[in-house]
C-alpha positions, 0 to 999 in steps of 0.5 A, a space after each residue: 500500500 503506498 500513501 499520497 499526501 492528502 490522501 484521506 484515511 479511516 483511523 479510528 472510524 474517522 477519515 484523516 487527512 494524510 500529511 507530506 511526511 507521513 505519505 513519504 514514510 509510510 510502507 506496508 506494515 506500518 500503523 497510523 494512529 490519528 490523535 487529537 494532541 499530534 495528529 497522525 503518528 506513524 508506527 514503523 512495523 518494526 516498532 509494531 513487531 517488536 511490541 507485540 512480541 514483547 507482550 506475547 511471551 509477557 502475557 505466557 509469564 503472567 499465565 506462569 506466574 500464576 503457579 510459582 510459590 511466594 518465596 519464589 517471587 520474594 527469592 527473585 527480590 532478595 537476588 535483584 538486591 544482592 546483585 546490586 550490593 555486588 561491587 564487581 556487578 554494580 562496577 560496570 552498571 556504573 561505567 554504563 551510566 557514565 556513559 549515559 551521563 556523558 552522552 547526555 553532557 554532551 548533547 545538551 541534555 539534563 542529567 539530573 535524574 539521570 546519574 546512579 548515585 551511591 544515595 540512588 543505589 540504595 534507595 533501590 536496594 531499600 525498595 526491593 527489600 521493601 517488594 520482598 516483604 509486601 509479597 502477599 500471603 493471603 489473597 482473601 480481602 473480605 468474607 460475608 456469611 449468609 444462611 447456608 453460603 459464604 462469599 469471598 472477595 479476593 486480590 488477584 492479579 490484574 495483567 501486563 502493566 506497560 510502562 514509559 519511563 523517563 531517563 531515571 535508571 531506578 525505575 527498575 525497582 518500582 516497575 518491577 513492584 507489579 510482580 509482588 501481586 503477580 502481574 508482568 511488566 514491560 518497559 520503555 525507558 528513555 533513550 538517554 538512560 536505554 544503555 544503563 537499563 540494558 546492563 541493570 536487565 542483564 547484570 542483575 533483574 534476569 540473573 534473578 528472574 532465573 536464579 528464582 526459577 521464573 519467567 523470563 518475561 516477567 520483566 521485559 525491556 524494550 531495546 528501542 530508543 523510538 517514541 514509536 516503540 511506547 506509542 505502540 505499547 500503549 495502544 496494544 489492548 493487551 495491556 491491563 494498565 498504561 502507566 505513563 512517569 515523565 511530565 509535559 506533552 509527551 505524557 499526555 499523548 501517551 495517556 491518550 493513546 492509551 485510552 483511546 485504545 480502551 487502556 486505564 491509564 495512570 499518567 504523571 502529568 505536570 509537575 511542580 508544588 505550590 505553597 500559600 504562606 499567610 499570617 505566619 508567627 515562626 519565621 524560621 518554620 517558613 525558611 526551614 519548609 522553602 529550603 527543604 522544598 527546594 533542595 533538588 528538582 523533581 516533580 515535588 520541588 517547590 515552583 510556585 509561593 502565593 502570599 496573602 497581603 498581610 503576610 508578605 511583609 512579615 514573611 518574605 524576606 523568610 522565603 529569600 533566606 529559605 531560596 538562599 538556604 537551598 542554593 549555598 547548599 549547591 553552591 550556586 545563586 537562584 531564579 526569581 520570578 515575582 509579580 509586580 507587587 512582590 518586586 516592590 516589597 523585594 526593596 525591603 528585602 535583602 536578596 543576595 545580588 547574585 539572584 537573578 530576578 524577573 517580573 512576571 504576570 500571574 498567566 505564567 504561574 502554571 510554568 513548571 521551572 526546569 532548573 538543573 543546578 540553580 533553584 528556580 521559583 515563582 513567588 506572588 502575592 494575593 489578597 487573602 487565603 480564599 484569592 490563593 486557592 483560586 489562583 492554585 485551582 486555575 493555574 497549578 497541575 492541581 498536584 501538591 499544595 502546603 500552607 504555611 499559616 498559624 491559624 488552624 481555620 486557613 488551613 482547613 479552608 485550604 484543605 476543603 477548596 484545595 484541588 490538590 491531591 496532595 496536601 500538607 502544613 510543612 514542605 512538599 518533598 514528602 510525596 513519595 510513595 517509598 518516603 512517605 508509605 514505605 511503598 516504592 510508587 509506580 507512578 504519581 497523578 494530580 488532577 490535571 486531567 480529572 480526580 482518579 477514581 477509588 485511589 489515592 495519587 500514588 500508585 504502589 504495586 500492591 495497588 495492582 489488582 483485580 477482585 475475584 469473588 468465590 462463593 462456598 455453599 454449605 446448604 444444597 436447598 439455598 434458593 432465590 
């Protein structure tokens, strides 16, 4: 089949008109998918091909796993962790995430989340052991007695969970979580961070799959460093949850990939936390909060502070000293962006004269600053506490909110109008599932796109199931 440019095809049950580039591209085999975000993507049959084996024999492990011991699966976490703890092992994962590193340096690219530190090595090692433990002993939730029968609810596994992860190498030990409840993954990391998956899959995850006597394809990566490749993951229907880490417009494609082809989704969106600062008496709890809200960039790092009138005088040279806490301890300056109202009140402020600070209009408040080395936040200022939650409401990913206030009333005022799925009265770094709920978590959501049904923002994978419902009847006469 060859395609002409503005040739009009049926995607989807709607006819799409086919542009210059996707004409020339497209051979036979290839996959168009029509989109409302990007438009028509193309997905070369190598991609397609490589998907779809890769969930063929994922889908011939999940039914495998299906009769594999608990210590079996508890083996494969303990293994994972002794691999890593291995210093001849871990020696050549690291000289392949240098690699990364370096490639990454060189074109340009944030390696932030991308370097395998000591700290990152731990914390994977800590989370596998955490998996180990949470391997489930019993799958009975609930039982309900009736006259003559009895009814179980029980947990069991849901599928294959597909994942696109964005270039942070210890992914491995939150996708890898979905074996606990017995389901199999399949993983598309990015291409910056592809090499030092490789050498995590082959010096350490199918040493221990096997090791552990189970399935292969328990956990898969896809070797390709395409966005055809997660494009084609998330739009086969054999997938029972698409989960989507990353930020931006990528991620939001993928979501709806995912479920125009009928795939639940969990999708990370935008990140960046707000917080309200109004009549605060402890100015020290305010500098403490901002500089430990700031002291790395990740999708909870502080972005955007809304003071009340009343309280910007008394508290924002705490806010400064809190920036400045966050950035000696980086050895570097930061980035202000305030509105009109804040640059004035700045003059009776010490700010150090290496920060660097703009004006800003409250229309740029839904940016999510991107800093490498130097902290970068936005601060405003509003009338009251009623005027922040509706600033946080209309222009925040509706993510994580904190208020810093001494009166009791104010915050609960936040907590009840607050869009926010992830609420504090301290510093934002909290959301995360290994920090905050001994759980690694898969996956965050906010509210961007809507509040997710019966769950909390942080997918852990134990929250991986399905229910199954087993009667027992005691009485032959039981009847309608």
């Amino acid at each position: 089949m060859k395609l002409q440019p503005h040739d009009r095809v049926l995607i989807g049950g709607e006819l799409v008109e086919i542009g210059t580039e996707i004409a020339n591209a497209f051979v036979d085999g290839d996959r168009l998918i029509a989109t409302t975000s990007a438009g028509v993507l193309l997905i070369p049959k190598s991609d397609s091909e490589l998907v779809t084996s890769c969930i063929n024999e994922s889908i011939d492990a999940f039914s495998a796993l299906g009769h594999v011991t608990d210590s079996q699966i508890m083996s494969f976490y303990e293994g994972f962790a002794r691999h890593l703890k291995d210093e001849a092992i871990f020696s050549q994962i690291r000289e392949a995430n240098e690699r990364n590193v370096a490639d990454a340096q060189a074109n340009g690219r944030s390696t932030t989340r991308l370097v395998l530190s000591q700290s990152m090595r731990q914390d994977m090692i800590d989370a596998l052991l955490i998996w180990k433990d949470l391997v489930p002993a019993n799958t009975v939730r609930e039982t309900l007695s009736h006259g003559g029968w009895s009814i179980e609810s029980h947990v069991a596994p849901l599928g294959v969970v597909g994942f696109v992860f964005e270039g942070r190498p210890n992914v491995f030990a939150d996708a890898t979580g979905v074996l606990a409840s017995r389901n199999v993954c399949v993983f598309r990391i990015g291409s910056d961070a592809l090499e030092t998956a490789r050498a995590i899959m082959d010096l350490a995850v199918t040493p221990s799959l096997e090791e552990a006597g189970l399935p292969s394809a328990s956990v898969s990566l896809l070797p390709s460093k395409t966005h055809a490749a997660a494009w084609a993951l998330f739009s086969d229907k054999r997938l029972s949850l698409a989960v989507a880490r990353g930020s931006g417009t990528s991620v939001s494609l993928l979501g709806e990939i995912a479920q125009q082809h009928g795939i639940p989704a969990s999708l990370h969106g935008t990140g960046g936390a707000w917080m309200i600062v109004s009549g605060v008496e402890d100015v020290d709890r305010v500098v403490n909060v901002v500089g430990n809200s700031l002291d790395r960039k990740v999708c909870n790092t502080l972005n955007t502070v809304v003071f009340t009138t009343v309280s910007l005088s008394e508290s924002l040279q705490a806010v400064i000293d809190g920036v400045l806490l966050a950035a000696q301890k980086r050895n570097t300056h930061a980035v202000l962006h305030v509105d009109g109202c804040v640059a004035s009140a700045l003059s009776n402020c010490t700010v150090p004269q290496e920060f660097v600070v703009d004006v800003i209009d409250h229309s740029y408040l839904g940016t999510e600053w991107e800093w490498e080395n130097i902290p970068e936040i936005s601060i405003v200022v509003v009338d009251n506490v009623n005027a922040a939650i509706e600033l946080f409401n209309a222009h925040s990913p509706s993510f994580i909110l904190s208020i810093i206030s001494s009166d009791e009333s104010e915050i609960d005022l936040a907590w009840s109008r607050s869009n926010a799925p992830f609420f504090g009265d301290g510093m934002t770094r909290w959301v995360d599932g290994q920090y905050a709920l001994n759980k690694p978590e898969l996956g965050l959501s906010n509210w961007q796109n809507g509040r997710t049904f019966a769950r909390g923002g942080i997918l852990s994978g134990d929250s991986i199931y399905t229910v199954r419902y087993r009667v027992r009847q005691t009485d032959a006469e039981v009847k309608r």
